[in-house]
C-alpha positions in Angstrom: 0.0 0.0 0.0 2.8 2.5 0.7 4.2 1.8 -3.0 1.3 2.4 -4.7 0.7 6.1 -2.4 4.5 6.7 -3.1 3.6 6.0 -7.1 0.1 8.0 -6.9 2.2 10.8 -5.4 5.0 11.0 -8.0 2.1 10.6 -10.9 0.1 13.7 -9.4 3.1 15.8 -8.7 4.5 15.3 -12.4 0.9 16.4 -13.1 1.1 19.4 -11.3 4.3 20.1 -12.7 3.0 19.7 -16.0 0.1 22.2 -15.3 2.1 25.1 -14.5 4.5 24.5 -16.8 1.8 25.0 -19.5 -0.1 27.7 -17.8 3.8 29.8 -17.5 4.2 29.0 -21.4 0.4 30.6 -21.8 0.6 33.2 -19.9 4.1 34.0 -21.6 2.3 34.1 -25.2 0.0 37.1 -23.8 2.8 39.7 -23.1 3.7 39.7 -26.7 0.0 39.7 -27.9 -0.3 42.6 -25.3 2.8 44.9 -26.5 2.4 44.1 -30.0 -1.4 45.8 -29.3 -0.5 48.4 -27.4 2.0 49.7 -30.0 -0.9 49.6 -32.9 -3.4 50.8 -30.8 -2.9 54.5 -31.0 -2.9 54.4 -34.6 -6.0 52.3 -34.5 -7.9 55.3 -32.8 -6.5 57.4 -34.9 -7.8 55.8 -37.7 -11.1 55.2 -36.2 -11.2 59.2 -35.6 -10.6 60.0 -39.6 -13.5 57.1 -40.4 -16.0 59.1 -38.0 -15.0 62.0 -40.0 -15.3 59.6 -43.2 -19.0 59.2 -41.7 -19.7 62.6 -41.4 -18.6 63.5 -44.7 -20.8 60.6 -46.1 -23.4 61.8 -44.0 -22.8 65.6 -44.7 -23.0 64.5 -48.9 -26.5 63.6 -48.2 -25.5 60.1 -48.2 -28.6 58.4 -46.6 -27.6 54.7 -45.4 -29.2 53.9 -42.6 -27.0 50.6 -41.9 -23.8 52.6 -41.8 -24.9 55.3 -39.3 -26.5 52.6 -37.2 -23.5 50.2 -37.2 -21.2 53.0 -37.1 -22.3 54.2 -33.9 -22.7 50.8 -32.7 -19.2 50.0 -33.6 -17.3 52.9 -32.2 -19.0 52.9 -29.3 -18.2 49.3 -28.4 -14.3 50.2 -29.5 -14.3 52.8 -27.0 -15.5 51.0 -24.4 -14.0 47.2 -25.2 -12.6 46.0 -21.8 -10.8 42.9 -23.2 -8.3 42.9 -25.6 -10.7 40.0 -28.0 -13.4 42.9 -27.6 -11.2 46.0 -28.8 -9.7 43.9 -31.5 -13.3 42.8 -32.9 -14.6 46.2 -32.6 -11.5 47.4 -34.8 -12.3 44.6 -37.0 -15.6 46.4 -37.4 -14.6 49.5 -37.8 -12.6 48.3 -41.0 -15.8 46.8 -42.3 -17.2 49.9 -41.8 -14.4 52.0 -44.0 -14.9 49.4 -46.8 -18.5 49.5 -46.6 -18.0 53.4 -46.9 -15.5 52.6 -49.9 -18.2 50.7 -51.6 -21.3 53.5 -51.5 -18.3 55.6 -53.1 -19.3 53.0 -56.7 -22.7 54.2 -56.1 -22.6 58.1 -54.9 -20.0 59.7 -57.5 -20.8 63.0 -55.3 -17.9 61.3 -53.0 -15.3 61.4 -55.2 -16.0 64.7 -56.1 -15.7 66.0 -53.0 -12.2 66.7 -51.8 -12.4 66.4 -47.8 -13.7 62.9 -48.4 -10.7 61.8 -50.7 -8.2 63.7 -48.7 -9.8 61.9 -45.6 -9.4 59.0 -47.3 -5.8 59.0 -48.5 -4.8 60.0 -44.7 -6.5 56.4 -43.8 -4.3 54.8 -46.5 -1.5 56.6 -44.6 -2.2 55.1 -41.4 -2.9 51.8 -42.9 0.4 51.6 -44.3 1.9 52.9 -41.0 -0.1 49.9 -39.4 1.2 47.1 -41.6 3.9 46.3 -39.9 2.6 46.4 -36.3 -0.7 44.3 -37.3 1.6 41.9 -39.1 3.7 41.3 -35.4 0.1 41.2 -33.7 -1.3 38.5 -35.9 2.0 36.8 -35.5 1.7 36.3 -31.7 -2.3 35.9 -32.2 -0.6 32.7 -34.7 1.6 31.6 -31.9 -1.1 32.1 -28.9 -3.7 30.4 -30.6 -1.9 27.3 -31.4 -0.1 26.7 -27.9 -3.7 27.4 -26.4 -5.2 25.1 -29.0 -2.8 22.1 -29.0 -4.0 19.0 -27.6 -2.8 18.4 -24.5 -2.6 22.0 -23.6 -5.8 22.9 -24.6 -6.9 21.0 -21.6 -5.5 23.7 -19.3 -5.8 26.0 -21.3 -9.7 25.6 -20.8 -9.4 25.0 -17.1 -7.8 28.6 -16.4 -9.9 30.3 -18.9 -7.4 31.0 -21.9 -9.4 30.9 -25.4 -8.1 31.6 -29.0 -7.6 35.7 -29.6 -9.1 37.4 -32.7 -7.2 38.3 -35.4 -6.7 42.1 -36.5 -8.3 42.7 -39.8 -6.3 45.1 -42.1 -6.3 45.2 -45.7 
């Protein structure tokens, strides 16, 4: 009997060993996911704060789509407020739907083009999407790397227990 405790013993503490060993390797993946973020993430308001001013231009053009003044306020709301890094990155994800949805009603509405706030607007976005590139790239890189240590079978086992889930990808074209 006091073989088989010794045994049980040695089994559960190379468990627990195990555990933490995966939960330090998780929890290591977030820092990068974290700076990589924070170093995008002014030029992500920024270039929220020239597609409100995208919107009002639409708006201001007599541009009257109801589904882009509902979801933009919607949208930008929820990015100020995201709590979570999954929430601010979906809500940016969004907002990038919402620039091409704006791009699109440009096909329809020639009065866009013509109108030079709107395409000066728009080639300061282009600016601050090619500013981006880089940093998005080096997110989505350690989005890559998180998602597959957290997703990896035995791994994703903790990973479940302590609450770690795949991140969201930033969306930048």
């Amino acid at each position: 009997m006091g073989i088989v405790f010794i045994i049980a013993l040695v089994i559960a503490a190379g468990v627990l060993l195990w555990c933490r060993r995966v939960w330090c390797r998780i929890n290591r993946l977030q820092e990068p996911l974290s700076e990589s973020y924070a170093e995008i993430d002014g030029k992500l308001r920024q270039r929220a704060e020239k597609i409100a001013q995208l919107v009002a231009v639409t708006e201001k053009n007599g541009i009257q789509d109801g589904l882009l003044f509902i979801t933009w306020q919607d949208v930008y709301s929820r990015y100020a407020q995201a709590a979570t890094l999954n929430d601010s990155v979906s809500a940016a994800n969004d907002i990038n739907n919402t620039f091409y949805h704006i791009m699109t009603l440009v096909q329809t509405h020639p009065a866009l083009i013509a109108d030079p706030q709107f395409v000066r607007l728009q080639l300061v976005i282009c600016d601050i999407d090619d500013a981006l590139r880089p940093g998005v790239d080096a997110f989505n890189d350690a989005v890559i790397h998180y998602n597959q240590s957290v997703q990896r079978y035995p791994d994703v086992l903790i990973a479940h227990l302590f609450g770690f889930g795949p991140k969201v990808w930033l969306e930048l074209s």
